[in-house]
C-alpha positions as CSV (number, residue, x, y, z in Angstrom):
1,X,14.6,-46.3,-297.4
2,X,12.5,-45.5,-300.6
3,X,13.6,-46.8,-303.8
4,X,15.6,-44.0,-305.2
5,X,15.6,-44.6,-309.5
6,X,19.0,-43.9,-309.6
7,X,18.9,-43.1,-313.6
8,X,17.0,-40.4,-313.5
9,X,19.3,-38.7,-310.8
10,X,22.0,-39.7,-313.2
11,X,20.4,-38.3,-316.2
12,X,19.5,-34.8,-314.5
13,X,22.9,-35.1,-312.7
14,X,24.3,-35.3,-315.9
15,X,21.8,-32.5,-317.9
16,X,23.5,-29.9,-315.2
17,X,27.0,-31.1,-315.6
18,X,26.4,-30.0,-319.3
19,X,24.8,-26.9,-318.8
20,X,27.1,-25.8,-316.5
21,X,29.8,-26.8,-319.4
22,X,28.3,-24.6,-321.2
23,X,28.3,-21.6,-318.9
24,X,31.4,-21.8,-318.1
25,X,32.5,-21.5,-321.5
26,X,30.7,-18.5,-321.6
27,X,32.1,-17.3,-318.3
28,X,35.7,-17.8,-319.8
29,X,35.0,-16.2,-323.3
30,X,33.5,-13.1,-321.2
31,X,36.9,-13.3,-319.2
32,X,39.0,-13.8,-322.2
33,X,37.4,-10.2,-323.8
34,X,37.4,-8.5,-320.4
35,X,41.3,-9.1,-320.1
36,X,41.8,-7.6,-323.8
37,X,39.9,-4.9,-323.4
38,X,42.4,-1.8,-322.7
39,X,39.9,0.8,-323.0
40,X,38.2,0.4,-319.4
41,X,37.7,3.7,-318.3
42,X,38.6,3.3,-314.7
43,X,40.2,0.5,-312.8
44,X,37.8,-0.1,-310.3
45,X,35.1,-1.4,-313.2
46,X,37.9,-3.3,-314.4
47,X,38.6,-5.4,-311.2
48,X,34.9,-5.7,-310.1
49,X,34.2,-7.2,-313.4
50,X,37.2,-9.5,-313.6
51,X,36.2,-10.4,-309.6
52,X,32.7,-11.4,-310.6
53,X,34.1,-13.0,-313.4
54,X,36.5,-15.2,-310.9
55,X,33.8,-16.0,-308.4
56,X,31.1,-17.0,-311.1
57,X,33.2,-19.5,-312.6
58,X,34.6,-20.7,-309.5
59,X,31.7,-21.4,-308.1
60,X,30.7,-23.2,-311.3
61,X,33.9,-25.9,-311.1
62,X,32.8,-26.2,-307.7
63,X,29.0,-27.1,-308.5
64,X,30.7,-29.1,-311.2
65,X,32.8,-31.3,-308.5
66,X,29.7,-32.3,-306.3
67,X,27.9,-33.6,-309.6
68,X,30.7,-35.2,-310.6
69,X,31.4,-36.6,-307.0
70,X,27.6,-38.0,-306.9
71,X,27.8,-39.8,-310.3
72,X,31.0,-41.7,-308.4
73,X,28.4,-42.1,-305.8
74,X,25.8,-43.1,-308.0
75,X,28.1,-46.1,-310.4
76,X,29.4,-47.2,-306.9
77,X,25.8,-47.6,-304.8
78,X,26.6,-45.1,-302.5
79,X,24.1,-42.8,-303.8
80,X,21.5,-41.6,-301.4
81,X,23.5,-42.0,-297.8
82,X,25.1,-39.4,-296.2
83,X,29.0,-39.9,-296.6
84,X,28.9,-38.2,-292.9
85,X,26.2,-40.2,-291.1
86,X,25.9,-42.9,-293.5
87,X,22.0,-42.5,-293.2
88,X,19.7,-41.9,-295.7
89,X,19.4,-38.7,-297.2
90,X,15.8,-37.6,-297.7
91,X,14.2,-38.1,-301.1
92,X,13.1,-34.3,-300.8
93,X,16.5,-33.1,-300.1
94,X,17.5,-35.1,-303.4
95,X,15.1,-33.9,-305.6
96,X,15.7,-30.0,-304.7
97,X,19.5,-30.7,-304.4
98,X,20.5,-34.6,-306.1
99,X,24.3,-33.8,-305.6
100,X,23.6,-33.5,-302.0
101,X,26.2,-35.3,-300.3
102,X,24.6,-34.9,-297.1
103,X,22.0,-35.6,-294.7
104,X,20.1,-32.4,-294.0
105,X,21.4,-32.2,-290.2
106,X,24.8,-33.3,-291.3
107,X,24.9,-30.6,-293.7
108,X,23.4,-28.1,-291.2
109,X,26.5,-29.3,-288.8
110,X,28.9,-28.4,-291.3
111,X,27.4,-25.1,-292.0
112,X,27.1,-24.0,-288.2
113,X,31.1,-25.4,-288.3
114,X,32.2,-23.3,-291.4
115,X,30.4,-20.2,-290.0
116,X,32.4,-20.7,-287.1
């Protein structure tokens, strides 16, 4: 395997963990005002905006999860194997995607398998 420079996934690991922070505070304030709003003029605007609202920050605690699941990976010198195959995962997979967890054809397995 190539050297992988661990700090610098742990620093850009780390840069997205705080901008998502921030987002999701956003997200939440933008919730907050949506449910004290009374004056929505039908309830079909009202629940498509709280369900966007729902699935953006949900998705954000998620992204959040697999950051903070990579740093783990990361302080305990796991980072960089697949915690399926326990193989390498490519350097170009980690720079497009550094909380990757995965291998690229473990994670295509678990796709295919969640699709199913």
């Amino acid at each position: 395997m190539i050297a992988i420079n661990f700090e610098t996934y742990y620093d850009r690991l780390k840069n997205r963990r705080n901008e998502i922070m921030l987002t999701l505070e956003h997200v939440h304030r933008e919730q907050r005002a949506v449910e004290d709003n009374e004056e929505w003029i039908d309830q079909a605007a009202y629940e498509s905006r709280v369900h966007l609202l729902d699935n953006l920050a949900n998705w954000y605690l998620h992204e959040i999860t697999r950051i903070d699941d990579a740093l783990v990976r990361i302080t305990e010198g796991k980072y960089g194997f697949c915690v399926g195959c326990h193989e390498p995962i490519g350097l170009r997979r980690l720079e497009t995607t550094p909380e990757a967890a995965f291998c690229t054809e473990c994670q295509k397995m678990r796709d295919e398998l969640s699709a199913a």
